[in-house]
C-alpha positions in Angstrom: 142.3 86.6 23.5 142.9 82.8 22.2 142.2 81.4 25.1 139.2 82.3 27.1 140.2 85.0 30.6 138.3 86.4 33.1 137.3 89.6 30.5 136.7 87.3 27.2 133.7 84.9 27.5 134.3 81.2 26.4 132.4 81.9 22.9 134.6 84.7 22.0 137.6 83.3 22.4 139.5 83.3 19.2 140.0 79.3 19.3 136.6 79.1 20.1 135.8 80.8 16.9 138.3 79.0 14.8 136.6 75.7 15.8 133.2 77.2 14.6 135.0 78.0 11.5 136.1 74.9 10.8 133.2 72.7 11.9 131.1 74.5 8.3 134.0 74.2 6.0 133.1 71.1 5.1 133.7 72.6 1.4 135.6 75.7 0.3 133.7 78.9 1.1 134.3 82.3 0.5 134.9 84.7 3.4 131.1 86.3 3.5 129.4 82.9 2.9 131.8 82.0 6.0 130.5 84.9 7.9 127.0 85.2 7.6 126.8 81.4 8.4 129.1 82.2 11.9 127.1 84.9 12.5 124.0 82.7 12.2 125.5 80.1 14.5 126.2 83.1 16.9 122.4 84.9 16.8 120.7 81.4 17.2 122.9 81.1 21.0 121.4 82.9 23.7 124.4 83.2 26.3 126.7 83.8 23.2 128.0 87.3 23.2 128.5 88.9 20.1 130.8 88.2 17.5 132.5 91.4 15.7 133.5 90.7 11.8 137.1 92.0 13.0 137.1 89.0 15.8 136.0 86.5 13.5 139.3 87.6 11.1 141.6 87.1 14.2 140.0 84.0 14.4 140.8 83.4 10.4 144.2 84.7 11.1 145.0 82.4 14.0 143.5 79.3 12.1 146.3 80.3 8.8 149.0 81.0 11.4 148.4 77.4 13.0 148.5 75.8 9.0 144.9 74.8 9.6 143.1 76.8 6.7 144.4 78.2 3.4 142.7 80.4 0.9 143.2 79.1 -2.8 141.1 81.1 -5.5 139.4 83.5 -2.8 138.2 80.2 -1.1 139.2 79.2 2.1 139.0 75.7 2.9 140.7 73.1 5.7 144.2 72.9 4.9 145.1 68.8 4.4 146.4 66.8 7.0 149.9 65.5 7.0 150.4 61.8 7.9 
């Protein structure tokens, strides 16, 4: 399920998604902006299966477990590195 398996394809693993995710918040987005512009990014691939809005929450959901996003305002954007 994180990690890509035998049964889950290499573009639907969830940190395959995360890494989509965070490669357009280059500025805070809501989550539907978010969405629309993964699901975008997923149509325009033609050996990408498809992406499920619940999938692409578990994706949201590992990326704020790992301290890699946070949501501020109903925004989520990168969280800030630590040095």
């Amino acid at each position: 399920m994180i990690l890509p398996t035998k049964r889950i394809h290499q573009n639907r693993a969830l940190l395959t998604v995360g890494a989509e995710v965070l490669r357009r918040l280059n500025e805070p987005k809501t989550v539907s902006k978010l969405w629309d512009e993964i699901q975008k990014a997923y149509r325009g691939r033609v050996s990408a299966p498809t992406l499920t809005y619940d999938w692409f929450i578990l994706s949201l959901d590992l990326l704020f477990a790992l301290n890699t996003i946070h949501l501020n305002d109903g925004l989520i954007a990168k969280a800030k590195q630590r040095k």
